[in-house]
C-alpha positions as CSV (number, residue, x, y, z in Angstrom):
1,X,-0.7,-0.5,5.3
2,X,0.0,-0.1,3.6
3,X,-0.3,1.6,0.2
4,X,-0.8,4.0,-3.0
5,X,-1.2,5.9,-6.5
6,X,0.2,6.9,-9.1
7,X,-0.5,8.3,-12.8
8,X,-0.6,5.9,-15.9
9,X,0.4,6.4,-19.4
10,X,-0.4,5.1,-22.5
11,X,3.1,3.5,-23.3
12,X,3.2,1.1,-20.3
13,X,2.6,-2.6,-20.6
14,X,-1.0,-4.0,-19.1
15,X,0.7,-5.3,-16.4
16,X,2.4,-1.8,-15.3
17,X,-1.1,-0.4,-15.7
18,X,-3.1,-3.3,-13.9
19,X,-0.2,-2.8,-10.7
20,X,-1.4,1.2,-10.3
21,X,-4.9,0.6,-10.7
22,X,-4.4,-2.0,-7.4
23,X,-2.1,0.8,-5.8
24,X,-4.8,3.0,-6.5
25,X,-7.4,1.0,-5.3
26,X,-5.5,0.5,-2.1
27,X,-5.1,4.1,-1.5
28,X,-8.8,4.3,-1.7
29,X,-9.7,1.5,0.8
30,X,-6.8,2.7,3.1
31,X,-8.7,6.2,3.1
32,X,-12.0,4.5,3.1
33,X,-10.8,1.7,5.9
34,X,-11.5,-1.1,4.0
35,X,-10.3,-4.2,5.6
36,X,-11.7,-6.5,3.1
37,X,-9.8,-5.0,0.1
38,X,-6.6,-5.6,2.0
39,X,-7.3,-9.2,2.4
40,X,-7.7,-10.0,-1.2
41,X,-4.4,-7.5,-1.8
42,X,-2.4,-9.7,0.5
43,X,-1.0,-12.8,-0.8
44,X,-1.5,-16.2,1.4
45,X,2.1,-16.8,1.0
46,X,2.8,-13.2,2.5
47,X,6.2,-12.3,4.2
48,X,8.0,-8.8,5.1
49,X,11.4,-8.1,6.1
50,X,10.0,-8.1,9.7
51,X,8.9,-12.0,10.0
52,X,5.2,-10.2,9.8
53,X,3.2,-12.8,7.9
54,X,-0.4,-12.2,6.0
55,X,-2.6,-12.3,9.6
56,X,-0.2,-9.8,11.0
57,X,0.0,-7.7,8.2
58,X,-3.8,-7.5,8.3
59,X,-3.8,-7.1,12.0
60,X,-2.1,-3.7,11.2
61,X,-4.2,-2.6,9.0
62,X,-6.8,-3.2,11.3
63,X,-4.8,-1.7,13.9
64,X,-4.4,1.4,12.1
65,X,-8.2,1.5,11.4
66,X,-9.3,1.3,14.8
67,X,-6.7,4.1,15.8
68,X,-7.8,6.5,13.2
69,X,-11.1,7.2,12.1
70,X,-9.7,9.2,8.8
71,X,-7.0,8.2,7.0
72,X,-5.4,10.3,3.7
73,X,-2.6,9.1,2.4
74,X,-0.6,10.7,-0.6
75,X,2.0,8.6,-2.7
76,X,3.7,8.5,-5.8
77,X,5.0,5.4,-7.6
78,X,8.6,5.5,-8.5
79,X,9.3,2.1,-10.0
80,X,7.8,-0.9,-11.1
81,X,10.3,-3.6,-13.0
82,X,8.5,-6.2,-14.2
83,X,10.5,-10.0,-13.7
84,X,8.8,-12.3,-16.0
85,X,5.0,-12.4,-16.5
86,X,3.9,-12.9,-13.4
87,X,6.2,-11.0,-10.7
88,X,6.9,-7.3,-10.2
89,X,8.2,-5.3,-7.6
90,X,7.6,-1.4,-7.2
91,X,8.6,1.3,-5.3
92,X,6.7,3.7,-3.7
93,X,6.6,7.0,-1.6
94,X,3.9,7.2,0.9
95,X,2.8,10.0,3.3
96,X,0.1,9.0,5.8
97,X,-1.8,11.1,8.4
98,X,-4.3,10.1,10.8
99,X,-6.8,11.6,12.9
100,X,-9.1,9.5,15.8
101,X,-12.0,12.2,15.0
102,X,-13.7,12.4,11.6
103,X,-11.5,15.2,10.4
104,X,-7.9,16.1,10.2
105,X,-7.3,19.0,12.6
106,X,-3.4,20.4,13.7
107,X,-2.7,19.1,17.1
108,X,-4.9,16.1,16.2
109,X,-3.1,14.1,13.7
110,X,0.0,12.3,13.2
111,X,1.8,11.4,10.2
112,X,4.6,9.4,8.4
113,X,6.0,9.7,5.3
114,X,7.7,6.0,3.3
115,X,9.8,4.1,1.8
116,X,7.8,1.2,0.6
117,X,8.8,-2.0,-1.6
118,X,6.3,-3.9,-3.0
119,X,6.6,-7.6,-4.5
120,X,3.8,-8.7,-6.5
121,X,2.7,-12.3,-8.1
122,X,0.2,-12.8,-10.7
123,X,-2.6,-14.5,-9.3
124,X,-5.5,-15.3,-11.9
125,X,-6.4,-12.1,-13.0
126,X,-5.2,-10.3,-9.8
127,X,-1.4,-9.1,-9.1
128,X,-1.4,-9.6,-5.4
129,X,1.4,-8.6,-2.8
130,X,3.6,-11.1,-1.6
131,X,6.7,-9.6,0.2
132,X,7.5,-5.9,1.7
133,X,9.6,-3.6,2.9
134,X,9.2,-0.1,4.2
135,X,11.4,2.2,6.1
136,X,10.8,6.2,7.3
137,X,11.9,8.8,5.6
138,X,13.2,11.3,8.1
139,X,12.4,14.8,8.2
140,X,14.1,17.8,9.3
């Protein structure tokens, strides 16, 4: 799913910088179709707003993995607020496209631009995603 970058800078708190660096790393397995990377990101205790649980969130990833054989996705972080030590949530923008051949050609793709709310627990030494939301952002 799904999932994203965004630049870091030298005033924010290790725990700002260690949430991008996973955003970032999930951008790259999303691109690179890394199924394993997404089950370490996901949390056991996982739950969207849809009732989707961890297996079904992974399910979709794998979903979207089988559809399309590239994936780019393009996303900027707009928040993170940190609660306490060990929780955050951020908010990100996400545009996805997808192509079932190996590169992205018009008439061949299809794409989706997000709204998506993360909620992150500490975990060890791993911030891990436990809740979601996400909604499309209409175009014209």
């Amino acid at each position: 799913m799904v999932l994203l970058v965004g630049a870091t800078g030298c005033s924010e708190s290790d725990p700002e910088r260690q949430i991008r660096e996973r955003i970032a790393a999930a951008v790259a397995a999303a691109e690179a179709r890394d199924t394993g990377f997404f089950r370490d990101l996901i949390a056991e205790s996982f739950v969207d707003q849809r009732g989707n649980d961890r297996q079904s969130m992974l399910n979709l990833v794998r979903a979207q993995f089988f559809l399309n054989q590239r994936i780019d996705v393009i996303s900027r972080v707009q928040t993170i607020s940190l609660e306490g030590d060990d929780a955050a949530r951020t908010v990100l923008a996400a545009g996805l496209v997808g192509s079932p051949g190996s590169r992205i050609q018009l008439g061949e793709t299809s794409g989706d631009l997000y709204r998506i709310e993360l909620e992150w627990i500490k975990d060890g030494a791993d911030w891990r995603v436990i809740g979601a939301e996400w909604s499309g952002l209409g175009g014209p």
